[in-house]
N, C-alpha and C positions, 0 to 999 in steps of 0.2 A: 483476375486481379480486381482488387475493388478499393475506391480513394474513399481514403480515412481521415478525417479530422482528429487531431489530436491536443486539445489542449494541456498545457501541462508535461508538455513529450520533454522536456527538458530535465526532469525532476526525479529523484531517487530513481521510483520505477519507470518513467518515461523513459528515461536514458538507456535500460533494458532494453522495453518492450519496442521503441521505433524502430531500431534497428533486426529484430525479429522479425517485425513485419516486413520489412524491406526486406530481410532472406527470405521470405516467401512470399516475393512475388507485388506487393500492396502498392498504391502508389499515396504517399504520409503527406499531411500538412500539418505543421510541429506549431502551431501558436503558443509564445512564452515570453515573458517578461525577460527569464535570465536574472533574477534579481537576486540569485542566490553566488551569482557572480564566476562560475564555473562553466567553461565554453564542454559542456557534456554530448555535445553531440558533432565535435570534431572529429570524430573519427569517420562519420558517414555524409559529412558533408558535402563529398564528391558526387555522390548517388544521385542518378536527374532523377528517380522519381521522388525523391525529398523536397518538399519545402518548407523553409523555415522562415517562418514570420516571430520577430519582435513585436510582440501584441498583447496586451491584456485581454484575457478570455471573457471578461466581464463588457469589452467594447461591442460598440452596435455594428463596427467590421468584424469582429469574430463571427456575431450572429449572421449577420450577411451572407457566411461563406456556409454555413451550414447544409440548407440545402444541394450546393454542390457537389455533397458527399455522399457515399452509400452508407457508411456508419460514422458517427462521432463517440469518440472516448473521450470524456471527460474528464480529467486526472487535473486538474487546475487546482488546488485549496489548499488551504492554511491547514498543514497535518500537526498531530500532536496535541493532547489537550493542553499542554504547559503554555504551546506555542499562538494555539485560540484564544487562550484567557490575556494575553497580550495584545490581543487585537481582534476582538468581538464585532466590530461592524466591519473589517474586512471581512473574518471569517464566515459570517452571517453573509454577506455578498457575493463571497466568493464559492463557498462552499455550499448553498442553499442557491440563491435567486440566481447565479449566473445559469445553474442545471436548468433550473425551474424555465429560463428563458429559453436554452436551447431545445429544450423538450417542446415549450409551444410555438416552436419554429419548426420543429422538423416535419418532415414528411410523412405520411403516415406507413411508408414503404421501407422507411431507414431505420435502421439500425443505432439504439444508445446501449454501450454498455457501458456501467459505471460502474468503479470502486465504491463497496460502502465498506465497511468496517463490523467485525463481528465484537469492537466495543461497545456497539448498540444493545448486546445482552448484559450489562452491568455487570449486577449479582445474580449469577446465572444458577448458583446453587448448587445439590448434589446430582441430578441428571444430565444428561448431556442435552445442551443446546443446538436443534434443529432451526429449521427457515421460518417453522410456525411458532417456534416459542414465542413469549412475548419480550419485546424491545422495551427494556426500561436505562437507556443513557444515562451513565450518571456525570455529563462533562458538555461543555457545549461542543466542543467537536464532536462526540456522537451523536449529540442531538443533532448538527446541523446537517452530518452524513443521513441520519436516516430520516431527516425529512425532505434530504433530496434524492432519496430512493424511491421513497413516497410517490415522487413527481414519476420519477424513470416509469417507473413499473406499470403507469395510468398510461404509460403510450404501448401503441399495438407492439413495437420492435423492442422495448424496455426492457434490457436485461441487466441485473445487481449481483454483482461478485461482492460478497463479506467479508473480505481479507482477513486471515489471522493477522498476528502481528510480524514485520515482516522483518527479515535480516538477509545477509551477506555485501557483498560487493559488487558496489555500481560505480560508473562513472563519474556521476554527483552521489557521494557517499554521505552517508549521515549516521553520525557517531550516535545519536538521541534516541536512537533505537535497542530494547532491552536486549537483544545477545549482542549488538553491534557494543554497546558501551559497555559492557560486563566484559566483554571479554578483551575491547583498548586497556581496560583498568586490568586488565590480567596482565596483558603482555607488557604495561606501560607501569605498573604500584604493584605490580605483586602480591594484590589485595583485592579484595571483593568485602564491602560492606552492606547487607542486604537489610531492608525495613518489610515489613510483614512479608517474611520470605514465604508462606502457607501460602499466600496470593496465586492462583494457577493462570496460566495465558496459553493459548494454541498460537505456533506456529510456522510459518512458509517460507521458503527459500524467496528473493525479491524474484529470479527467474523463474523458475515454477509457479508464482503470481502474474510473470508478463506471457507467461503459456496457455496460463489458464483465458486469457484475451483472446489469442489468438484459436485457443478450444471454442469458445465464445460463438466470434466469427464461424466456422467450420458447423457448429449445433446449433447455430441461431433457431432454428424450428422448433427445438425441444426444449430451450430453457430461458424464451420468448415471453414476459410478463411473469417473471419468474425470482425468486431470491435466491441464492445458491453461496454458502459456507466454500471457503479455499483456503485449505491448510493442510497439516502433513497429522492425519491424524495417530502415528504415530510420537507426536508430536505434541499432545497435551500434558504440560508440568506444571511442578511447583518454580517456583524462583528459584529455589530452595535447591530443587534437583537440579534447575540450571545449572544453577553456578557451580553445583558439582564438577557435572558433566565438564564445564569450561577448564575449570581447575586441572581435573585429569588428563585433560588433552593439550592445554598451555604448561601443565608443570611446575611446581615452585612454586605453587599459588594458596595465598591463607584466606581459608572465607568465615567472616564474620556475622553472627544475627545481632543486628542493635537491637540493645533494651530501651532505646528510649526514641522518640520522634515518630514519624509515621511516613508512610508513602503517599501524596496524593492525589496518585492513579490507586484507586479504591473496586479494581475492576477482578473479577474474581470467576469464571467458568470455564467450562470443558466443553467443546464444540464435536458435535458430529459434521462429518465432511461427506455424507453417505450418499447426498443427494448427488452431487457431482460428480462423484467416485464412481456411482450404477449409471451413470452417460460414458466413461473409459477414462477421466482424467486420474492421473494420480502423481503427484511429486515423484521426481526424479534425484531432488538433493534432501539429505538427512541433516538434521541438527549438526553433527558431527562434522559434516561434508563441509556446511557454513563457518562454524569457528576454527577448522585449519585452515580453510581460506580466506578466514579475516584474521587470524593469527599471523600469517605468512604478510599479509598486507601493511598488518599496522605494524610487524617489524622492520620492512621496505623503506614506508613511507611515514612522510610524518604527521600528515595531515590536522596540524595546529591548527585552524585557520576558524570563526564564526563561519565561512562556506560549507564548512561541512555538518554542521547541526541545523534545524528549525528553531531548537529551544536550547 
């Protein structure tokens, strides 16, 4: 067993991955604001080895408790680039200098793993994007994720997962997400309207990213000051194919290329996941897997609500 800090454990993939860890064995400290107004971690709340702190991860009692832990996950930040151009000096604080702080608190024995984002390779071009390509952000949320990978990776225990981009169903769910929102607009308009549908994106099941954490944990020796891609690399499309794929599996569905406007997520590569993949991890849920099961969901529920977006 080993006690985990988790800031952020509250949030799309927090709400996943605490509960994971608590099935196997962890004993979680959940620091979170809650400000997204969704009590997501009701269901584990009986667990004694949980605790959950209302706390801003950027407080000097969040730092505080650091050292009292064998690893800290940091998952605290302003996700979404639409949703950082709203708020630049949280984002910048949140997502950059709060890392940066727990990094020169920790121990030099513990363990960080953090979320970065494999929007850090922009315009990734026609090869596949590996750990060494080079990071050119084009949004201040990748910028501010890979400059606080930067930090992670200078401590001995520093380990960075690049998350594709992530989908299905959480307990704090988020619509703002490109198969989570394509495919409400399927089963909700009957329509799919797409702006430079050519645009390609890699990605991951939100569980299959809260696995790879716990992969993390379990390999810390081998992927220890290290960057490491997490996605399903079966998994690399166009938009374009997306919303095919959505269409064919929702049914009844018109998808449209606009001829005029633009998207401006201007993010465009194909990731290799090979690194991660030659240590044993690999996705367990498919593209497919995820929009039955958010099909199923968004015709359940209704989930109107600003709780369920960032942006």
């Amino acid at each position: 067993m080993s006690r985990i800090l988790c800031t952020g454990g509250a949030g799309y993939l927090g709400s996943v991955l605490v509960p994971m860890l608590l099935a196997e064995g962890h004993a979680v400290t959940v620091v979170d604001t809650f400000a997204h107004g969704v009590p997501s971690l009701a269901g584990v709340a009986h667990k004694r080895s949980l605790t959950i702190v209302r706390e801003d991860a950027r407080s000097t009692a969040t730092l505080a408790r650091v050292r009292e832990h064998d690893a800290v996950i940091p998952l605290a930040a302003i996700v979404g680039a639409t949703a950082c151009d709203w708020d630049p000096i949280t984002t910048i604080s949140l997502n950059r200098i709060a890392v940066e702080d727990i990094v020169e608190e920790a121990r030099d024995d513990q363990l960080i793993i953090s979320p970065c984002t494999n929007s850090g390779y922009g315009l990734g071009g026609d090869a596949e994007c590996t750990e060494d390509s080079p990071l050119q952000p084009l949004s201040l949320y990748g910028t501010s994720k890979v400059e606080a990978e930067r930090a992670v990776l200078s401590h001995a225990g520093g380990i960075s997962l690049r998350l594709a981009t992530l989908f299905g169903v959480s307990p704090r769910m988020r619509l703002d997400l490109l198969v989570n929102d394509l495919t409400y607009r399927a089963v909700h308009d009957r329509a799919l309207v797409l702006f430079e549908a050519g645009f390609r994106r890699n990605f991951v099941h939100v569980r299959d990213a809260a696995a790879a954490f716990l992969f993390a944990l379990q390999h810390a020796d081998a992927m220890r000051k290290r960057a490491h891609n997490v996605g399903d690399s079966q998994a690399n499309m166009t938009k374009r194919d997306l919303a095919g794929l959505i269409a064919r599996i929702v049914g009844d569905v018109a998808v449209e290329e606009a001829a005029v406007d633009s998207d401006p997520d201007k993010r465009d590569y194909v990731v290799s996941n090979a690194r991660i993949e030659a240590l044993g991890w690999k996705p367990l849920r498919t593209l497919q897997d995820g929009i039955r099961e958010l099909a199923q969901a968004f015709r359940a529920m209704p989930y109107r609500g600003r709780e369920w977006r960032n942006a």
